[in-house]
GUTI-788282 format. One record per atom (N, C-alpha, C, O): residue in one letter; atom name; z, y, x. Coordinates in Angstrom, 1 decimal. Example, Ala and Ser with C-alpha at 12.3 -4.5 7.8 and 13.67 -1.06 7.14 Angstrom:
// residues 2
+----+----+--------+--------+--------+
: aa : at :     up :  north :   east :
+----+----+--------+--------+--------+
:  A :  N :    7.8 :   -5.7 :   13.2 :
:  A : CA :    7.8 :   -4.5 :   12.3 :
:  A :  C :    7.8 :   -3.3 :   13.2 :
:  A :  O :    8.5 :   -3.3 :   14.2 :
:  S :  N :    7.1 :   -2.2 :   12.8 :
:  S : CA :    7.1 :   -1.1 :   13.7 :
:  S :  C :    7.9 :    0.0 :   12.9 :
:  S :  O :    8.0 :    1.1 :   13.4 :
+----+----+--------+--------+--------+
//
This chain:
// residues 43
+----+----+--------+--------+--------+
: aa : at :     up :  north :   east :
+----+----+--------+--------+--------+
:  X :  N :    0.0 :   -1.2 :    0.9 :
:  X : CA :    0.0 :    0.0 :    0.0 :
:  X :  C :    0.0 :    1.2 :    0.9 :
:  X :  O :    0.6 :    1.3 :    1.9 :
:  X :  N :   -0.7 :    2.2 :    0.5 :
:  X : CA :   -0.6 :    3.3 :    1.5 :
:  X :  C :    0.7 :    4.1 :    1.4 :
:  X :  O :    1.6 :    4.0 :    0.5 :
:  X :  N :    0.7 :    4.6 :    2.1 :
:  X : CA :    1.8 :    5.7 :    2.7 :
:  X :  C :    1.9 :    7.3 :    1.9 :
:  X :  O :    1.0 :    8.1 :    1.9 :
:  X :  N :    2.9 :    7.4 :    1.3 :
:  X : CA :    2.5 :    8.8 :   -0.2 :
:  X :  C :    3.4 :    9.6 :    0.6 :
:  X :  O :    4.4 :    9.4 :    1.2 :
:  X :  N :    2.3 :   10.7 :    0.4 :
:  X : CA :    3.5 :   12.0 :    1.1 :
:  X :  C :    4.3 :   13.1 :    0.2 :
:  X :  O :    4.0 :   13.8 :   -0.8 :
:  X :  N :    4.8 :   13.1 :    0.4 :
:  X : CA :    5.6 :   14.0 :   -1.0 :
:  X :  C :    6.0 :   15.2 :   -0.7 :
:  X :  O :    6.1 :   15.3 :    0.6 :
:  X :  N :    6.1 :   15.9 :   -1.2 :
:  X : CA :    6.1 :   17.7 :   -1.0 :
:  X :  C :    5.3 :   18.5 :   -0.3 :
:  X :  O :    5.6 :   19.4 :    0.5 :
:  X :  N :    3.9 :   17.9 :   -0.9 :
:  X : CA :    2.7 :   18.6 :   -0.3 :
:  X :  C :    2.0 :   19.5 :   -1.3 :
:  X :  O :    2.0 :   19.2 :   -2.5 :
:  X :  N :    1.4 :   20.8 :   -0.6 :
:  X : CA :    0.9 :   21.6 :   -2.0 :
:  X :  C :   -0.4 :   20.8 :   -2.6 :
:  X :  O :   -1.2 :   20.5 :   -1.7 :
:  X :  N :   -0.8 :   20.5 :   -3.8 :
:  X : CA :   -2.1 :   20.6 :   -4.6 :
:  X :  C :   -3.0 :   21.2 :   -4.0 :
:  X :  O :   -2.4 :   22.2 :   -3.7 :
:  X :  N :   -4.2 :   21.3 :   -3.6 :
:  X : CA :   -5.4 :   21.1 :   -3.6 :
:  X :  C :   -5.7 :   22.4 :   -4.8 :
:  X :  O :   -5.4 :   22.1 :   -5.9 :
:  X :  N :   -6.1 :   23.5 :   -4.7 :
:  X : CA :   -6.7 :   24.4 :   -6.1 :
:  X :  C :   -7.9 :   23.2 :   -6.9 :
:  X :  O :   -8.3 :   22.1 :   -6.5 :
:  X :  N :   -8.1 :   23.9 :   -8.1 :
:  X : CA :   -8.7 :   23.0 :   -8.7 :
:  X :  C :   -9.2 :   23.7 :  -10.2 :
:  X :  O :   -8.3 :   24.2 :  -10.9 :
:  X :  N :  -10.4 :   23.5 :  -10.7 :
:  X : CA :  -10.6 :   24.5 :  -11.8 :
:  X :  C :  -11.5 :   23.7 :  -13.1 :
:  X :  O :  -12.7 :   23.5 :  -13.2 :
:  X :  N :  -10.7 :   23.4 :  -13.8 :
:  X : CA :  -11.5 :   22.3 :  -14.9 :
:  X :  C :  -11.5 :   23.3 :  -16.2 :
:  X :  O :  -11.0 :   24.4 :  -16.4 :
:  X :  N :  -12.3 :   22.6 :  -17.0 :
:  X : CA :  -12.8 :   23.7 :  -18.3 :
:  X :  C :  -11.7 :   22.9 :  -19.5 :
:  X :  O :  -11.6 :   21.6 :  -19.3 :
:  X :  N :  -10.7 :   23.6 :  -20.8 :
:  X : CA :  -10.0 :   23.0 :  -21.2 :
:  X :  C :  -10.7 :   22.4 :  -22.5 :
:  X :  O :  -11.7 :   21.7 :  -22.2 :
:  X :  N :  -10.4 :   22.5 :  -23.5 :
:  X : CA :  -10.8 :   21.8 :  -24.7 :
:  X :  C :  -11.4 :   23.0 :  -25.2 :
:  X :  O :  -12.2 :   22.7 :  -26.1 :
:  X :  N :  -11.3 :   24.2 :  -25.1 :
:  X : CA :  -12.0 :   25.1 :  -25.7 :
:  X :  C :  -13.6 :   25.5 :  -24.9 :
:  X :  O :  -14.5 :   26.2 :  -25.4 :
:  X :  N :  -13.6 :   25.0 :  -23.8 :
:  X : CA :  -14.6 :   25.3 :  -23.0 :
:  X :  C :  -14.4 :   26.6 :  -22.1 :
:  X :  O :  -15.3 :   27.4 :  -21.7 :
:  X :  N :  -12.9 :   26.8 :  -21.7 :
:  X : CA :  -12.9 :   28.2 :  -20.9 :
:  X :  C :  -12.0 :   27.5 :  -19.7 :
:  X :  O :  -11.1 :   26.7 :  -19.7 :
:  X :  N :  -12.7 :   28.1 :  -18.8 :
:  X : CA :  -12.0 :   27.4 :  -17.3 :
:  X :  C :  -10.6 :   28.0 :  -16.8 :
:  X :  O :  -10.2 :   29.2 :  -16.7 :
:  X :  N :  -10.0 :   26.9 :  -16.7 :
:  X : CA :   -8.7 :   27.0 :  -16.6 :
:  X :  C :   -8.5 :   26.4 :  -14.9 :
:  X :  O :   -9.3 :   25.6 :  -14.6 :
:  X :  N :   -7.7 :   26.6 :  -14.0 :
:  X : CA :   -7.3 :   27.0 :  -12.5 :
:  X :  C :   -5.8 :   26.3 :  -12.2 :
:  X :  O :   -5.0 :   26.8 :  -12.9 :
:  X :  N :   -5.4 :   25.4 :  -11.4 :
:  X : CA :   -3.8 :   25.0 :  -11.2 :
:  X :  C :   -3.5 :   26.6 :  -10.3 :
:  X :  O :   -2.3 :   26.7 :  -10.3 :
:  X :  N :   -4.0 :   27.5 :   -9.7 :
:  X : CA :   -3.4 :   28.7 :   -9.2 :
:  X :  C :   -3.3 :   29.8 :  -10.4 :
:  X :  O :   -2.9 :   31.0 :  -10.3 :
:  X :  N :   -3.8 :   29.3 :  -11.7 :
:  X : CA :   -3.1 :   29.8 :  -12.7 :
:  X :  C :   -1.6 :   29.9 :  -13.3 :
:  X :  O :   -1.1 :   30.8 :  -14.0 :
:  X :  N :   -1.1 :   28.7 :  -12.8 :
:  X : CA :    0.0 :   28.4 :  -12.9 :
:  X :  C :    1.2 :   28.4 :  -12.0 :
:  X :  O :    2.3 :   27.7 :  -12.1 :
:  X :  N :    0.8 :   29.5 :  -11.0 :
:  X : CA :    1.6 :   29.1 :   -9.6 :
:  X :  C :    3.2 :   30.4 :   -9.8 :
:  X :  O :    3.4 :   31.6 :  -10.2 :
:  X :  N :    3.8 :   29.6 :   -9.4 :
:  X : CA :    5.5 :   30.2 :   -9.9 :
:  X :  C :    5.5 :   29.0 :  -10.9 :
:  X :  O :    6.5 :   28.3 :  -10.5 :
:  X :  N :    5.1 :   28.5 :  -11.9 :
:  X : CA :    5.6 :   27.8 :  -12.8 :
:  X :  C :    5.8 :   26.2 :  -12.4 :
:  X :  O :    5.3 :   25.7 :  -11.4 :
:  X :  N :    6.5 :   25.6 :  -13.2 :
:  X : CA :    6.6 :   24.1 :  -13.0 :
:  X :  C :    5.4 :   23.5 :  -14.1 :
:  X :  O :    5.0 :   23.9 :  -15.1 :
:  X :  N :    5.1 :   22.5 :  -13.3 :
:  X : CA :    3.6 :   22.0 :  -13.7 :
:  X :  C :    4.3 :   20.3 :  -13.9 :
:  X :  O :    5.2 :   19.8 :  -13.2 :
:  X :  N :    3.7 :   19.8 :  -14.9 :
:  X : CA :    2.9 :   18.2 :  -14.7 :
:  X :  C :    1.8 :   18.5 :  -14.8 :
:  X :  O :    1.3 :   19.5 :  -15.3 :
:  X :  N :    1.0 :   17.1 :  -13.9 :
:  X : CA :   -0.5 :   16.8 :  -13.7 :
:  X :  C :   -0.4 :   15.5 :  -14.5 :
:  X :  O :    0.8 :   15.1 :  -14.4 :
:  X :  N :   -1.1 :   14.8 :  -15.3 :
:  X : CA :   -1.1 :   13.7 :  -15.9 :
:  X :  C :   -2.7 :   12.9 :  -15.8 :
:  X :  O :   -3.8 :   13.5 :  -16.1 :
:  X :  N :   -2.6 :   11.6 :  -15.4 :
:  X : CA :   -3.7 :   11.4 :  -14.8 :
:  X :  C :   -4.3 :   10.0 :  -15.5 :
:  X :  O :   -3.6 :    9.1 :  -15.1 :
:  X :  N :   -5.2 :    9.6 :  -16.1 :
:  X : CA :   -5.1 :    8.4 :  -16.6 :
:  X :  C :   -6.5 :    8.0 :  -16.0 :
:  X :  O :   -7.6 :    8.6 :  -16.0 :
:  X :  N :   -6.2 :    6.7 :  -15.3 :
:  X : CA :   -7.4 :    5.8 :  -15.0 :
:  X :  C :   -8.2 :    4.9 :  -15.8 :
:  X :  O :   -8.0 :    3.7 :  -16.0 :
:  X :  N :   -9.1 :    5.6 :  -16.4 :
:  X : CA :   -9.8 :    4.9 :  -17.3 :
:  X :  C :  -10.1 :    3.3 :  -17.3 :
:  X :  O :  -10.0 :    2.4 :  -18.1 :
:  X :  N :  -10.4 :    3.2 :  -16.0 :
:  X : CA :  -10.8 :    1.6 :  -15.1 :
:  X :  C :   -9.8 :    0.7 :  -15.6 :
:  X :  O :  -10.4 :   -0.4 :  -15.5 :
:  X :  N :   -8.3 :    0.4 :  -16.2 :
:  X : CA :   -7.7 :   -0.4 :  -16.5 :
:  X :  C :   -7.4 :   -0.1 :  -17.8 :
:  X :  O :   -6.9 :    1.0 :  -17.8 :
:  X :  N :   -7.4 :   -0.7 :  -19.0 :
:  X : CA :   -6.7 :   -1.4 :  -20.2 :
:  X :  C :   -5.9 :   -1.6 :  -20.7 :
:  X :  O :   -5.9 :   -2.2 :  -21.8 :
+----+----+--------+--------+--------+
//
């Protein structure tokens, strides 16, 4: 299993939300965040 590093900053990153307006994780910066991540690949 690989080796996880923990208390590393995210990566910026800029996805469009359900309304179609692009939304930014440096939009959020000061705030506390979850990322929630689902791998389609498993069932």
């Amino acid at each position: 299993m690989p080796r996880v590093e923990l208390n590393i900053q995210a990566p910026n990153f800029t996805l469009n939300d359900f309304n179609g307006r692009s939304v930014s994780l440096s939009d959020f910066t000061g705030q506390k965040n979850v990322l929630v991540v689902f791998n389609r690949g498993f069932f």
